[in-house]
C-alpha positions as CSV (number, residue, x, y, z in Angstrom):
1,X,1.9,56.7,129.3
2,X,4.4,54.4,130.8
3,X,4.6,53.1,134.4
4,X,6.3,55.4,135.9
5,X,3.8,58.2,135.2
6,X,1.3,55.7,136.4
7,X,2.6,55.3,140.2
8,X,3.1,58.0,142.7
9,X,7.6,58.0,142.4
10,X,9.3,60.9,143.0
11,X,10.2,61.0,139.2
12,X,6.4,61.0,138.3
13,X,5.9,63.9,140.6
14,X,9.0,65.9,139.4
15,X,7.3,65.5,135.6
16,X,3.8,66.4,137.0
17,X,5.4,69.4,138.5
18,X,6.9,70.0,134.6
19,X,4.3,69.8,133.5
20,X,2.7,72.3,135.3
21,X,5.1,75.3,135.5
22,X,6.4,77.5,137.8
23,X,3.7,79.3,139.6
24,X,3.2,82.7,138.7
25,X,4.1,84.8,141.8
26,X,7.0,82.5,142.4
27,X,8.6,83.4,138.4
28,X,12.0,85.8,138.6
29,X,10.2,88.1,136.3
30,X,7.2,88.9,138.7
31,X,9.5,88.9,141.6
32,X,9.6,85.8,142.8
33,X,12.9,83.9,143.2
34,X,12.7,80.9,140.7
35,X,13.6,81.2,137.2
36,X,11.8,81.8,134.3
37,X,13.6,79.2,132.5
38,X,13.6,76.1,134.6
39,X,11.8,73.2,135.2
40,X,9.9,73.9,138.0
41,X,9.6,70.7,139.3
42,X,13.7,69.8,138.4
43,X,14.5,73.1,140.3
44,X,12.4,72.3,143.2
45,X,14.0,68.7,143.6
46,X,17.8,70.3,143.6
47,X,17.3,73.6,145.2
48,X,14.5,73.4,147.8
49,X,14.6,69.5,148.5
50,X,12.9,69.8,151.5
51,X,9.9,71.1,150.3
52,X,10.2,69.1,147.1
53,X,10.0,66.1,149.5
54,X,7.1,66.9,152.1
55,X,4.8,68.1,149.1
56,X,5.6,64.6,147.3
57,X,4.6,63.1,150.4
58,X,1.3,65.0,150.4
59,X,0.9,64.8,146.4
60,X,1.6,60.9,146.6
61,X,-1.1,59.9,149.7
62,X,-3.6,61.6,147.9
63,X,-2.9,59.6,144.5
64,X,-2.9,56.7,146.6
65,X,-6.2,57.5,148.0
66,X,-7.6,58.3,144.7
67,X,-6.1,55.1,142.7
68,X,-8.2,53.1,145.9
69,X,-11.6,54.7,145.1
């Protein structure tokens, strides 16, 4: 793992949100309106930055809080 992965950056959370995949109910092919193909968390950064940016904001106080324990 390098350092990047290791601290709460935007580029850490767009990989963690790779990683993870597009959820379910949110895939083209179960109706939703994302993709089937894309990165989930590349997509979310370049088409829905908004939320892409509050849910870092969220995702990164609570690494924070966790890398303090």
């Amino acid at each position: 793992m390098n350092r990047k992965d290791e601290r709460p950056s935007k580029i850490s959370y767009e990989r963690y949100l790779n990683e993870l995949g597009i959820p379910e109910d949110q895939k083209k092919s179960n109706d939703g309106h994302i993709p089937d193909y894309v990165k989930y968390g590349t997509w979310l950064r370049v088409n829905e930055s908004d939320k892409f940016e509050s849910d870092y904001q969220e995702w990164k106080a609570k690494v924070r809080a966790e890398q303090n324990l």
